[in-house]
C-alpha positions in Angstrom: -11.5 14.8 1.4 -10.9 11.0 0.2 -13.1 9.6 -2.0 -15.1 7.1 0.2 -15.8 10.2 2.4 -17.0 11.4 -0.8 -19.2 8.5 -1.3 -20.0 8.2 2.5 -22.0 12.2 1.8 -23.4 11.8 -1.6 -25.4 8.7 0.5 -25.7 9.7 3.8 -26.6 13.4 3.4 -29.0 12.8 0.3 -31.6 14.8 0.6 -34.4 12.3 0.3 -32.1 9.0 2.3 -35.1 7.2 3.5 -33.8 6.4 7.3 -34.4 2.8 8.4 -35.9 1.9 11.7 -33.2 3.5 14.4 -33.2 2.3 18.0 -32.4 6.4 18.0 -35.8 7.2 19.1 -35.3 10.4 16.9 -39.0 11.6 16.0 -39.6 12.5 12.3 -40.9 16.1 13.1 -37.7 16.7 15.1 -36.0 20.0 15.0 -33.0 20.0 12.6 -30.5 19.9 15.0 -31.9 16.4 15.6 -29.7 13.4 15.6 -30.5 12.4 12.2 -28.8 15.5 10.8 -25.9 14.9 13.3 -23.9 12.2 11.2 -20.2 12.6 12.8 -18.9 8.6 11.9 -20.1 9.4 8.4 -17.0 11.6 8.1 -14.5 9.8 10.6 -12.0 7.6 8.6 -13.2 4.2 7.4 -10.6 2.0 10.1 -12.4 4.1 13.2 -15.1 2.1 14.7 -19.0 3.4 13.8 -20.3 4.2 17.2 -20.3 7.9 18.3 -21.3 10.0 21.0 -24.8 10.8 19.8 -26.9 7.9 18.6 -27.6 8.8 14.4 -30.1 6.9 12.0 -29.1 4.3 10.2 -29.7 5.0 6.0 -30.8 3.0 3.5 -28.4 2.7 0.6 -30.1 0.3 -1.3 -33.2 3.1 -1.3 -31.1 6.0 -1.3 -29.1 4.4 -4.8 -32.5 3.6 -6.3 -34.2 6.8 -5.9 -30.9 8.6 -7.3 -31.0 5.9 -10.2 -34.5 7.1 -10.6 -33.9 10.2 -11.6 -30.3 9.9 -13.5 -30.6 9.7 -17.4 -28.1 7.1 -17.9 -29.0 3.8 -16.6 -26.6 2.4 -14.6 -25.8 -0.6 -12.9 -24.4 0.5 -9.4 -25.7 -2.6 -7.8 -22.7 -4.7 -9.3 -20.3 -2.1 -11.0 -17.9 0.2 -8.8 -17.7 2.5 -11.9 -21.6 2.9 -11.9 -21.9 3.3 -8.4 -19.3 6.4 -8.8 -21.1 8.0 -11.9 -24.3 7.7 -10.0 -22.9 9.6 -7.1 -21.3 12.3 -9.5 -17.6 11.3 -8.7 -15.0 10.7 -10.8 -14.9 6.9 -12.1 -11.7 7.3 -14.0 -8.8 4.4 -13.5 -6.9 6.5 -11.3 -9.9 7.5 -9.2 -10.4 3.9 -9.2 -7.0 3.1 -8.0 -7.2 6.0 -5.3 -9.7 4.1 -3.7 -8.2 0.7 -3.7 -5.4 2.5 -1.8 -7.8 4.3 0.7 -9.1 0.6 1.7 -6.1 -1.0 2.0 -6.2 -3.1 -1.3 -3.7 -5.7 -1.3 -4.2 -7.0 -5.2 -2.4 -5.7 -8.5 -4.0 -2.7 -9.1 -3.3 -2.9 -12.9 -5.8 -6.4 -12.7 -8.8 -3.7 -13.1 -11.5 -6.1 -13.2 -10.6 -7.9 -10.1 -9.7 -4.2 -8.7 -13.3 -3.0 -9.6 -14.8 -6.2 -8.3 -13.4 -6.1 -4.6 -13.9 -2.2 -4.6 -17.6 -2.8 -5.1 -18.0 -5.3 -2.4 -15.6 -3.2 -0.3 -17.0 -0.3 -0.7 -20.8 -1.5 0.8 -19.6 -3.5 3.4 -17.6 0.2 4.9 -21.0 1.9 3.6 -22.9 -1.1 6.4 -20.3 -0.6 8.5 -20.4 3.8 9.0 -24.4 3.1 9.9 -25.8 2.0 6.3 -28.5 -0.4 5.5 -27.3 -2.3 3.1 -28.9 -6.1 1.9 -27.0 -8.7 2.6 -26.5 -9.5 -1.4 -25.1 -6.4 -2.1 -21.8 -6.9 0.9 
């Protein structure tokens, strides 16, 4: 599994993701075969476009990353740093990790610039999260 598919599940099938409003219609005492269990674009690679056959509920990843930061002993700043962000989601944050990712979205920089890398992953990596059905605030894209 690549390691945005691994971020895409530690957000998207958190236990406690807080759903956002979700033209859906899904009802929140529906059976768990509802559409809100039923994520398939959350898995499907990050080029293929986010729409699917069965409508799913769009998560909050600014409440999903808080309430994890919540209850993590390290404080972390996720909202800025791609290595936070990756700790948070207990994944590995290492350089090579690092540069793993830059190749699964297509980065086009010099990998060994790691600030720049680390920079552009952030950014890249919640603008994929917005577009695979996550809420995510406009200041954190």
């Amino acid at each position: 599994m690549s390691i945005f598919s691994n971020i895409l599940n530690k957000i998207f099938h958190h236990d406690s993701a807080p759903a956002a409003a979700s033209p859906s219609g899904a009802q929140p005492g529906a059976p768990a075969g509802a559409p809100a269990s039923a994520t398939p674009a959350a898995s499907a690679p990050s080029s293929a476009p986010a729409q699917s056959a069965a409508p799913m509920q769009e998560v909050d990843v600014e409440a999903v990353l808080t309430k994890m930061q919540e209850s993590h002993g390290e404080q972390l700043n996720w909202r800025t740093s791609i290595v936070d962000l990756m700790k948070l989601l207990g994944l590995d944050s290492s350089l090579s990790a690092r540069k793993e990712l830059a190749s699964e979205l297509h980065y086009s920089g010099n990998t060994e610039d790691s600030a720049a890398m680390n920079i552009w992953l952030h950014k890249q990596v919640m603008q994929k999260l917005a577009e695979n059905g996550g809420k995510v605030p406009d200041d954190l894209k």
